[in-house]
C-alpha positions in Angstrom: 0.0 0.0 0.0 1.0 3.7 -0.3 2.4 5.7 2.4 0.6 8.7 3.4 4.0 10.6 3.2 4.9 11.9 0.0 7.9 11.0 -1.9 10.7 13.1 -0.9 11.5 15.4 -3.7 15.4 16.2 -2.0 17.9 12.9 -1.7 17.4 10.7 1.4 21.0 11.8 2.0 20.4 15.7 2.1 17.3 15.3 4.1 19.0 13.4 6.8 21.7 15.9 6.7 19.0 18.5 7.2 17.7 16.4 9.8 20.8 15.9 11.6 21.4 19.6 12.0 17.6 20.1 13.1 17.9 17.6 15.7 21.3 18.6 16.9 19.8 21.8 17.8 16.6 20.6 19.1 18.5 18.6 21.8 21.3 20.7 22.6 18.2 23.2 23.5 16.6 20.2 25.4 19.5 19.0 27.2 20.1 23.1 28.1 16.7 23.3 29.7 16.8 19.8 31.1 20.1 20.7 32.7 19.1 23.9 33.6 16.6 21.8 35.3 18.5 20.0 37.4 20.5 23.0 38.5 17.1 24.6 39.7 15.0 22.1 41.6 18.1 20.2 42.9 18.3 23.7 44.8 14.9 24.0 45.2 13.9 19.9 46.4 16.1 17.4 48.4 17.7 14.2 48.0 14.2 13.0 49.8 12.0 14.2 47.5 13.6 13.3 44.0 13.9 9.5 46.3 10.1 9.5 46.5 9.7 10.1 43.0 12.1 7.4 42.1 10.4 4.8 43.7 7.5 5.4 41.8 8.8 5.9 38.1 11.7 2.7 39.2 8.2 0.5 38.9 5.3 2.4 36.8 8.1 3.2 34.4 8.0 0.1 32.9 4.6 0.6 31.8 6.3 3.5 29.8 7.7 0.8 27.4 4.3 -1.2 27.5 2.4 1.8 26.3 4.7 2.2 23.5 4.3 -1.4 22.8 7.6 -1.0 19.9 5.1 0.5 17.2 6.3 3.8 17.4 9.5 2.4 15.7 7.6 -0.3 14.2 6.0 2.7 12.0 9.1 4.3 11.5 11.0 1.1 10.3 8.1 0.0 7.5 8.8 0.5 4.4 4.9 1.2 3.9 2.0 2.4 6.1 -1.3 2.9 5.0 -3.7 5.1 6.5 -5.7 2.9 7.8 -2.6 1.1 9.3 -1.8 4.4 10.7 -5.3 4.7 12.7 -5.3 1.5 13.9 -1.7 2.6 15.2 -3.3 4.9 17.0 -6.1 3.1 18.4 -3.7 0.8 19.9 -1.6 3.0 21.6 -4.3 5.0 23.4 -6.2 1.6 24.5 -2.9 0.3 25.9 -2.2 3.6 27.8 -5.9 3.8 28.9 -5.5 0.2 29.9 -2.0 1.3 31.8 -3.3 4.2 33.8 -6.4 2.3 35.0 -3.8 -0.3 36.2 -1.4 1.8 37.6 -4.3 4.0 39.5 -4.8 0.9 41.2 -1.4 -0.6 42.3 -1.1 3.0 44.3 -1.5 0.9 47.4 0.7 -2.0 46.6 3.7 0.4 45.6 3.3 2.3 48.9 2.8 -1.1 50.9 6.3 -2.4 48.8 8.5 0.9 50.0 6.6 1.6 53.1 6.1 4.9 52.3 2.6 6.1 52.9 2.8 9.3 50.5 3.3 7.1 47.1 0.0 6.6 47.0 -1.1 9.7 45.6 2.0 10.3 43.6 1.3 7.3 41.7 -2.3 8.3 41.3 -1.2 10.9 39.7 1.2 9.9 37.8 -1.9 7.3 36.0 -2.6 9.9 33.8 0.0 10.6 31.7 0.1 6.9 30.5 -3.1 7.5 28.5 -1.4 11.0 27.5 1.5 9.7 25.9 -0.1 6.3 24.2 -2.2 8.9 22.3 1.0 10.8 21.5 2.9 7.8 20.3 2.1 7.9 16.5 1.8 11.8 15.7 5.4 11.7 17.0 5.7 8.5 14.8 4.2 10.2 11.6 6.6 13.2 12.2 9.6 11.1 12.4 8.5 9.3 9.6 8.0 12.1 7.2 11.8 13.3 8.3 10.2 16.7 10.0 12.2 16.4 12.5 12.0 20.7 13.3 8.5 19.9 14.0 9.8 16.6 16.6 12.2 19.0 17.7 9.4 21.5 19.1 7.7 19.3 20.7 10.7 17.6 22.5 11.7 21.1 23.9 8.4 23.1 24.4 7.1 20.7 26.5 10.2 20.5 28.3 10.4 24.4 28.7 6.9 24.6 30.0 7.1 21.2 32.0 10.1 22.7 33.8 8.7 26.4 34.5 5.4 24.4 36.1 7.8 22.3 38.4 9.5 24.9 39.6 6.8 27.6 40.2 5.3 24.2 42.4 8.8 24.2 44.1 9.0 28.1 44.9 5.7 27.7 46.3 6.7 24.8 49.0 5.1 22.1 47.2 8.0 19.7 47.5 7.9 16.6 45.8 4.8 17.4 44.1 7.1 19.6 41.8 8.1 17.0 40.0 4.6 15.0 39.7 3.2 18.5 38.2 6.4 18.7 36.0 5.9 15.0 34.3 1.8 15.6 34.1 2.4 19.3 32.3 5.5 17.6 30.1 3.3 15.2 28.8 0.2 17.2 27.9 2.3 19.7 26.2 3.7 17.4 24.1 0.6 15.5 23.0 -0.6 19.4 21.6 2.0 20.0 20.0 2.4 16.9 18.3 -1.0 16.6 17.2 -1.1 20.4 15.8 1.9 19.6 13.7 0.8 16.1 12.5 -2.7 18.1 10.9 -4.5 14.4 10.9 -7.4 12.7 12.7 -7.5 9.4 13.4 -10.8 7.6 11.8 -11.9 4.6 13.1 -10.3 1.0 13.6 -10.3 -0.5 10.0 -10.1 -4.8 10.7 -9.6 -5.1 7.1 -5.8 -3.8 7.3 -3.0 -5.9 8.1 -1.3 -5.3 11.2 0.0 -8.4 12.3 3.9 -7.2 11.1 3.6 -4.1 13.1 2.3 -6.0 16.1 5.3 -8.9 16.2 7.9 -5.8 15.1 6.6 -4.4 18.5 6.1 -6.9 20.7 9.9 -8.0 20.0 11.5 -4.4 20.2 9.2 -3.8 23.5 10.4 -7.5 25.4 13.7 -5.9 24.7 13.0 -2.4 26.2 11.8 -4.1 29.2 15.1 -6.2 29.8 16.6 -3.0 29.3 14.2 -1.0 32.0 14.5 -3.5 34.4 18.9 -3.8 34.2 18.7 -0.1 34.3 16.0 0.5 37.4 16.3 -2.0 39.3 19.1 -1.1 41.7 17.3 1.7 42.4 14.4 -0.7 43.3 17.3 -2.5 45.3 18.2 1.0 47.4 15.1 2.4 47.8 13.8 -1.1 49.4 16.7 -1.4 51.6 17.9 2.0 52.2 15.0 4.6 51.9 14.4 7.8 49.8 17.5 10.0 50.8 19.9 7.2 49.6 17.9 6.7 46.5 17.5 10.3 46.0 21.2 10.7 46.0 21.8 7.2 43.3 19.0 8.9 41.3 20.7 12.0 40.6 23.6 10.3 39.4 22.4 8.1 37.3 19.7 11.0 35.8 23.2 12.7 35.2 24.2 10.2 33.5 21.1 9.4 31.7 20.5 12.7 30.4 23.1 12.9 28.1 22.6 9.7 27.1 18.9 10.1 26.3 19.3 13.3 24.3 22.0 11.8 21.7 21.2 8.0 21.4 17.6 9.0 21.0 17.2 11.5 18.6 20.4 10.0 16.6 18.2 6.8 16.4 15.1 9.4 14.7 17.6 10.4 12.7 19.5 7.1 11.5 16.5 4.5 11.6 14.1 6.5 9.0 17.8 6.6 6.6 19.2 2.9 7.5 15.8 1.2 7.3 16.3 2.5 3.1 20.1 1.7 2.8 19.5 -1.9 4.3 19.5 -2.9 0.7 23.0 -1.3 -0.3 25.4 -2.8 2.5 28.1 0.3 1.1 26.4 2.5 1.6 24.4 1.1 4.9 28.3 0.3 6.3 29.2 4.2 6.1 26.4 5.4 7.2 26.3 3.2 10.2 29.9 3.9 10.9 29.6 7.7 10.6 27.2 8.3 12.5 28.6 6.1 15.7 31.9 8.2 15.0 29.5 11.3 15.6 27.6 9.4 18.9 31.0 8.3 20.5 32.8 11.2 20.5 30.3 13.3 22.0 29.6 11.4 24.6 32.9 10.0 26.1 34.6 13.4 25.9 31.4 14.7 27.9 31.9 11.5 30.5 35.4 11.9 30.4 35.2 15.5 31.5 32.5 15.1 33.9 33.9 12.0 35.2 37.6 13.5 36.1 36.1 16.8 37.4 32.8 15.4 39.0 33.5 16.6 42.5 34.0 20.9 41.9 30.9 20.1 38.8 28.6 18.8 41.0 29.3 20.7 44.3 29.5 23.9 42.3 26.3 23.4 40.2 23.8 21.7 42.4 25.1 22.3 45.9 26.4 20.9 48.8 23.8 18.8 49.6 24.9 16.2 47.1 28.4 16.2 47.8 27.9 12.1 48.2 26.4 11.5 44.7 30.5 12.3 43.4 31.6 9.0 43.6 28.1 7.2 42.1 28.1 9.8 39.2 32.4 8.9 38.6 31.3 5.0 38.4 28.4 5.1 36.5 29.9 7.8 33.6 32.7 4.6 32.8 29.4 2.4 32.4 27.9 4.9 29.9 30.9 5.4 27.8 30.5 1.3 27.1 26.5 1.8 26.7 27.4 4.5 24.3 29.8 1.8 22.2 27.3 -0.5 21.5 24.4 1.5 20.7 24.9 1.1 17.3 24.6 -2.3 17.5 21.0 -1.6 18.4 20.8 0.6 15.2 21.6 -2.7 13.0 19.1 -4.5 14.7 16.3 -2.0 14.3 17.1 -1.2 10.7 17.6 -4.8 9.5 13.9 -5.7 11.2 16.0 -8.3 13.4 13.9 -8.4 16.3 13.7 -11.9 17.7 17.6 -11.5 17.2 17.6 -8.4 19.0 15.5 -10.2 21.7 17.5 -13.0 22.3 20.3 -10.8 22.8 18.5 -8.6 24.8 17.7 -11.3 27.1 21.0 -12.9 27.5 22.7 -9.6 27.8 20.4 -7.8 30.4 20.9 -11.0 32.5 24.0 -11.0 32.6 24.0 -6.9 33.6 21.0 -7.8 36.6 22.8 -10.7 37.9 26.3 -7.5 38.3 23.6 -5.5 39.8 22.2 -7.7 42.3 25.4 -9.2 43.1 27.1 -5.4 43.7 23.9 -4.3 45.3 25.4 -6.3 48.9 27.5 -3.0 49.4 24.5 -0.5 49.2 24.7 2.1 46.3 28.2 2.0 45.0 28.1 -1.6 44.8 24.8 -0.8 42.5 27.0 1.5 40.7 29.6 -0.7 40.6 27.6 -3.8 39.3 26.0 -1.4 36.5 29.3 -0.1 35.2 30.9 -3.9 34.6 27.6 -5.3 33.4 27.6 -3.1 30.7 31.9 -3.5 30.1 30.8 -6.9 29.5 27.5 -6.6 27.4 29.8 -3.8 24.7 32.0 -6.7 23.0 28.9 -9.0 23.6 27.0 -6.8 21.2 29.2 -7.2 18.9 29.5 -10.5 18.1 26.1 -11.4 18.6 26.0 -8.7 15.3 28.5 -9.7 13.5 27.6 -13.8 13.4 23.4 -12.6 12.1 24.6 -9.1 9.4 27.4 -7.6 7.7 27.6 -4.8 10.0 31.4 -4.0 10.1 31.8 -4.8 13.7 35.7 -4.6 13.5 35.3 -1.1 12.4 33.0 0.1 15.1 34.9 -1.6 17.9 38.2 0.5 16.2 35.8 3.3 15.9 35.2 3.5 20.0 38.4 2.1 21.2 39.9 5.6 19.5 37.8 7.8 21.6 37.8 5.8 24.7 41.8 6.1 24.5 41.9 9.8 23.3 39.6 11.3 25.8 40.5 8.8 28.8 44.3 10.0 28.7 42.8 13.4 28.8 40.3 13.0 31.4 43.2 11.3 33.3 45.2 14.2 33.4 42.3 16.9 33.8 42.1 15.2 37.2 45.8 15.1 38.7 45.9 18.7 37.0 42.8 19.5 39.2 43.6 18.0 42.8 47.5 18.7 42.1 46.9 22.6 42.0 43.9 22.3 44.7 42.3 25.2 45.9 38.5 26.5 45.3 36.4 24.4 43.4 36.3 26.7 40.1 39.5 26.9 40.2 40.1 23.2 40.0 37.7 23.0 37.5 39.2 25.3 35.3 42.8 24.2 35.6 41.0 20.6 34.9 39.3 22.1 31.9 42.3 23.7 30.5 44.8 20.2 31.0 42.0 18.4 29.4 41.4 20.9 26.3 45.5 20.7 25.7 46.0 17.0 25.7 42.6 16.7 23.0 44.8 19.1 21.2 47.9 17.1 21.4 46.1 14.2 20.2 44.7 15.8 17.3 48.4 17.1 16.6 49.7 13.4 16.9 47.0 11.3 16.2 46.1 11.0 12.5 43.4 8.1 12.7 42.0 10.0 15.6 42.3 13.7 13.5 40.5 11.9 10.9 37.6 11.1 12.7 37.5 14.5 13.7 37.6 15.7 10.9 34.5 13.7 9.8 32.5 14.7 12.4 33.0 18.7 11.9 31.9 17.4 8.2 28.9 15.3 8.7 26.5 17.3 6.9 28.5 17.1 3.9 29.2 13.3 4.2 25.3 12.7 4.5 24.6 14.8 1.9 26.8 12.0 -0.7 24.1 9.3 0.0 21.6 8.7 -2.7 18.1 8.8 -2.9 16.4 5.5 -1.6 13.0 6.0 -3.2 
């Protein structure tokens, strides 16, 4: 059947290029007001408060992935979606989030009962709503992504975000605790869902049994098993500390990990809007599919572990300076869990393959023996309280990198040798020079800005050095200041 998108009148390659640039700049505003964020309420809220909230969104957050139910990539991914496909799409996704806030409205007492903390009842209650919020979102966002209007994606991502932040802390300012950030995720999501379905311009007619769905439904249902071994091997230590230990530990683990999370969040995802829409049309053409794949984990890697390595070797005056001396103890949690992100950051591109080839009982399989493996290092690190959490994290995920890709390399012709060459570089490159930023930091000593910037400046110099010495390591670079040109040599994949 036809797709309700029009042909693209530019090459695939120049609109991704386009698309790359539009979504660079729609995140790097989101992860300014997100950060900004943090900075605020974590000045505004305690380490109590953001534990209370964790122990809800540890367990309800799963039913995140449920609402989604995979089809939001499953419409991405086809090659072909009918309008009638797209409705049912629809359908689906707002009866599973209906379904979801009914259920979670009711487990308010069993999730209170669990943590023995009375006031989780009405946060979870609350929280109900946004399930059935978000499932009717899923597939506007879908249809943008889709059509490659990812300016339009873009708005939504950060004018919900702007507004969902300016609600949470007015609710803070006016003493409302913890209920800041309930009002934040409940204004985030209903922000979104407008300005989604204003820029889609489509209603959604009525279920239509006649078209064939059954290749979007076992797309999803593969893709979301293995978002729920993810969840669960990335939430449930803090199931683990907020059982055992109570909000204020939490609250502090939380912070860390959302540190390390955000970053993460606003490159893999929006490079996977990006790459999935171009890579589901290349899988045909394994030349082109190969540089593609490989440029844009070139882009992915390097941004992200010279952001851990920085953050990681200069944690203590970052952290201190920017939220405050109350979380002081989340130093050493954040330093662990950045080394685990750099490997998370590795072998997302892995995922891309899987996603773009349509390999999801492969990706499952993995997904199951992999997230195993990284909740067995959990649970057994979770004996020595948070760290050990942190600890367990980090190594499951050391192991799961080189897992990932093998597992790829035996089922594709991904050139796995390449993007194992590809992060190796940058892990090298920026680890030497996170290194040194911190014996340049604590050597000289001092105020905290001050070791920051002497950190900054050792870490800047040694990049440079690298750069100067390095050709493999200038050449990548090099490609990355020149993306948009590189993208811009694909073809049109009609």
């Amino acid at each position: 059947m036809n797709s309700p998108t029009p042909p693209p009148q530019r090459s695939l390659g120049s609109r991704a290029a386009g698309g790359a640039a539009v979504t660079m700049i729609g995140q790097s505003a989101k992860m300014v007001v997100q950060f900004g964020g943090i900075i605020l309420l974590a000045r505004l809220l305690t380490p109590y408060d953001y534990g209370l909230m964790a122990m809800v969104t540890a367990i309800v957050g799963a039913a995140e992935i449920l609402r989604d139910f995979g089809l939001s990539a499953a419409a991405v991914q086809a090659k072909h979606v009918s309008r009638e496909q797209r409705d049912n799409l629809f359908w689906i996704n707002s009866g599973i989030g209906l379904s979801l806030s009914v259920v979670v409205y009711a487990s308010a007492h069993v999730i209170a009962n669990f943590y023995k903390e009375p006031a989780l009842v009405t946060i979870s209650q609350a929280l109900a709503v946004t399930f059935l919020i978000n499932g009717m979102t899923t597939q506007y966002r879908a249809h943008l992504s889709r059509g490659l209007r990812f300016g339009q994606v873009a708005l939504s991502d950060v004018g919900s975000q702007v507004l969902g932040l300016g609600a949470a802390v007015a609710a803070a300012l006016l003493g409302w605790g913890y209920w800041a950030l309930v009002v934040q995720q409940v204004v985030q999501a209903v922000v979104n869902f407008i300005i989604a379905a204003s820029c889609a311009r489509w209603l959604p007619g009525g279920y239509q049994r006649s078209a064939p769905m059954r290749d979007f439904m076992s797309f999803g249902w593969n893709l979301m098993a293995a978002q729920l071994l993810g969840y669960a091997s990335r939430n449930v230590g803090q199931v683990i500390i907020g059982w055992r230990t109570g909000p204020d530990a939490l609250g502090l683990y939380n912070r860390a990990f959302q540190l390390l999370m955000m970053p993460l969040n606003q490159i893999n995802a929006p490079a996977t809007s990006v790459a999935l829409p171009v890579l589901s049309q290349l899988q045909d053409d394994r030349e082109r599919f190969s540089a593609f794949l490989l440029r844009g984990q070139t882009v992915m890697v390097h941004l992200i572990v010279a952001l851990f390595a920085f953050a990681c070797a200069l944690a203590m005056p970052l952290i201190v300076l920017v939220l405050g001396e109350q979380w002081r103890e989340a130093v050493p949690l954040f330093q662990v869990l950045t080394l685990g992100g750099i490997f998370q950051t590795a072998s997302y591109a892995t995922y891309w393959v899987f996603l773009a080839r349509g390999l999801m009982r492969a990706q499952l399989l993995f997904s199951l023996v992999s997230r195993i493996v990284l909740i067995g290092c959990i649970f057994v690190g979770s004996r020595w309280g948070a760290m050990g959490v942190a600890i367990g994290y980090s190594f499951g995920l050391l192991v799961t990198w080189p897992l990932s890709l093998v597992w790829v390399g035996k089922i594709s012709d991904a050139p796995v040798v390449a993007l194992f060459t590809n992060a190796v570089r940058a892990m090298t490159a920026y680890g030497v020079a996170g290194v040194c930023a911190y014996y340049a930091s604590i050597t000289v000593g001092g105020p905290l800005w001050q070791q920051l910037a002497v950190g900054a400046a050792a870490m800047a110099a040694v990049c440079l050095l690298a750069l100067a010495i390095w050709p493999a390591f200038r050449r990548d670079v090099v490609a990355i200041l020149n993306i948009r040109k590189l993208l811009k040599q694909a073809k049109a994949r009609q």
